[in-house]
N, C-alpha and C positions, 0 to 999 in steps of 0.2 A: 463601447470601444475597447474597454479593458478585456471583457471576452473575449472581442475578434484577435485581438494579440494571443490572449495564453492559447485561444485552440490554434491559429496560425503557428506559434512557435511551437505548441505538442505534432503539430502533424509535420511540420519541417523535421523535428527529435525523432518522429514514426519512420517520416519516409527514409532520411539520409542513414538513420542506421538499418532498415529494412537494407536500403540497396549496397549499404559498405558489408550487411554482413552476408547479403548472397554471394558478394563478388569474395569474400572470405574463406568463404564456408567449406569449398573444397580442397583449400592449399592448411586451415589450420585445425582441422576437425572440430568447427563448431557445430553448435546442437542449440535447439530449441526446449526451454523448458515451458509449461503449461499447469499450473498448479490452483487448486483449490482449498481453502483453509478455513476453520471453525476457531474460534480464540475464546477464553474463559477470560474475561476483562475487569480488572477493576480500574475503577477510576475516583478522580478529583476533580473537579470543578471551581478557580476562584474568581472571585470578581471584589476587588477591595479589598482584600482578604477574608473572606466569609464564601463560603459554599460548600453545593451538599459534595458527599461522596458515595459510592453505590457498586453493583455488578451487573454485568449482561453479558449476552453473548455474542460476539461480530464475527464476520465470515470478513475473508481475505482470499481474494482473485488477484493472481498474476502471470503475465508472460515475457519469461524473458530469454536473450539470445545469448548463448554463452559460449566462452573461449574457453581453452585452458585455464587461464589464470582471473578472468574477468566476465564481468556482464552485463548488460544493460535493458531494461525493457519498462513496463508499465505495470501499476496497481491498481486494482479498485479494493474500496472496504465499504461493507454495508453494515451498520452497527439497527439491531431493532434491540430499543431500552424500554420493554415492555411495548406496553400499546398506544402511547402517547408518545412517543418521539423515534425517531427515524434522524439516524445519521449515515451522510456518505463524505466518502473522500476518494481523490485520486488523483495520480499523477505519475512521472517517471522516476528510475530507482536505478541504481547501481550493485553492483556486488561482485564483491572479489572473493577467490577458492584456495582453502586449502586442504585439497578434498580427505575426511566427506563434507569437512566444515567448511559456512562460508560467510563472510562479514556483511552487508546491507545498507542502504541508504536512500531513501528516500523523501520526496518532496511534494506535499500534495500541495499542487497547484488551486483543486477545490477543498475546500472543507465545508459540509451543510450538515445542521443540525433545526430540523423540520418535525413542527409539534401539532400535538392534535385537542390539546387541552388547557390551552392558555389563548391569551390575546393575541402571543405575538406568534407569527406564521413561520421564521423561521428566521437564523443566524447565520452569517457566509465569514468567510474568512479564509487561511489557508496554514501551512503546518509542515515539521518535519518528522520524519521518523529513521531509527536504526536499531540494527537488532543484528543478533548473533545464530546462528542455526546449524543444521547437519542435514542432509539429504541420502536416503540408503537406497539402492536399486531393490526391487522385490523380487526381481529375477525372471521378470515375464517382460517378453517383447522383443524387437529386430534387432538381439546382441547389442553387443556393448555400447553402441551409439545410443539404444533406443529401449523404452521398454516404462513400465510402471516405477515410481519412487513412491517415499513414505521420507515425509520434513517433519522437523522441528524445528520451533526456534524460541527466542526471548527476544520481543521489540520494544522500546520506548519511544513515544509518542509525545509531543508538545503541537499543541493546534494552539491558534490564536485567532479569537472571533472577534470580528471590525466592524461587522454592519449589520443590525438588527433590522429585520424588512427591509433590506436595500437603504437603510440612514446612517451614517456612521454614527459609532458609540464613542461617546467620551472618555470611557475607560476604555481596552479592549479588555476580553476574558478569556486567561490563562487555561486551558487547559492540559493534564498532564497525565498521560497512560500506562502503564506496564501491563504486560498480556503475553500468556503462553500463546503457540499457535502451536498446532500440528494437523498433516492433512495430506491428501494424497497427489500426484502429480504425475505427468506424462510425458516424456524427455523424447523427444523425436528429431 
C-alpha cells in the first residue's frame, strides 16, 4: 500500500509538471536538462554508534526542467560498493540558478542497499540529499537553448534505513555522504 502511494504521488509530481512546463515552455524559455554523473564517494555508516566507513564509486542520473530561475525533475543513483552490495535511490529534486551556479535538493523517496554476501537480502528506507554545483555549455548544439554541458557539484547525502528484509529495525541506520560529482549532460 505504501508503494502504491509514493509511485501514485511520483507520477502525479511527473505528469503535472510535465504538462505545467509544456504549457510554459514557450512564453518563459524553458529548457530541459538530461545529465549523467560518476561520484568518488566516501562514506559513514552508523548504527548505535559503531560502523564501518569506506569508498566507492556511484553514478548519478538526472532529468530536470528548468526555468530561468528554477527547476524541478528527478534522480536516480546507482552506488556498486565492490561486489557484494549494490545501492539505489531515487526520487524528485529541486534546483534553483544563479547561473552557471546552482543550489539542489532532493528526496529519495527509495533508498536500497541490496547484498550479496551476508544473510540479509537487503535494507529499504528513504533519504535526503543537497548539494551545490556549476554547469558550463561545451559549446556544441542548437545555440543557446541547447547543446552539450560539463557539471560539477558537492552533495551531502543522509539516508535512513528502517527495514531490514521488509521488517522494521529497532534502531534505524544513520547513514551519512559527501561526494564530488562531475559529468556530462544535454540541455535541449
Amino acid at each position: 500500500m505504501v508503494l502504491f502511494r509514493i509511485l501514485l504521488t511520483v507520477s502525479i509530481f511527473v505528469v503535472s509538471s510535465t504538462v505545467f512546463a509544456a504549457g510554459a515552455a514557450k512564453a518563459t524559455g524553458s529548457k530541459q536538462l538530461l545529465s549523467a554523473s560518476v561520484m568518488a564517494l566516501s562514506s559513514s555508516t552508523k548504527q548505535g554508534g559503531e560502523g564501518p566507513s569506506g569508498s566507492t564509486v556511484l553514478s548519478h542520473s538526472e532529468y530536470v526542467y528548468a526555468w530561468p530561475n528554477f527547476g524541478v525533475g528527478m534522480f536516480f543513483q546507482y552506488d556498486m560498493q565492490g561486489t557484494t552490495e549494490k545501492d539505489s535511490t531515487y526520487g524528485p529534486k529541486v534546483e534553483t540558478y544563479l547561473d552557471p551556479f546552482y543550489l539542489e535538493l532532493g528526496y529519495a523517496i527509495s533508498a536500497k542497499r541490496a547484498y550479496t554476501d551476508r544473510t540479509i537480502a537487503d535494507q529499504t528506507g528513504d533519504g535526503i540529499y543537497y548539494g551545490l554545483g556549476a554547469r558550463f555549455s561545451l559549446g556544441a548544439g542548437k545555440g543557446p537553448s541547447g547543446g552539450w554541458f560539463f557539471q560539477a557539484s558537492y552533495k551531502f547525502r543522509t539516508l535512513t534505513i528502517k527495514k531490514q528484509d521488509n521488517i522494521a529495525i529497532d534502531e534505524p541506520i544513520q547513514q551519512t555522504d559527501g561526494y564530488p560529482l562531475i559529468g556530462l549532460g544535454l540541455q535541449f
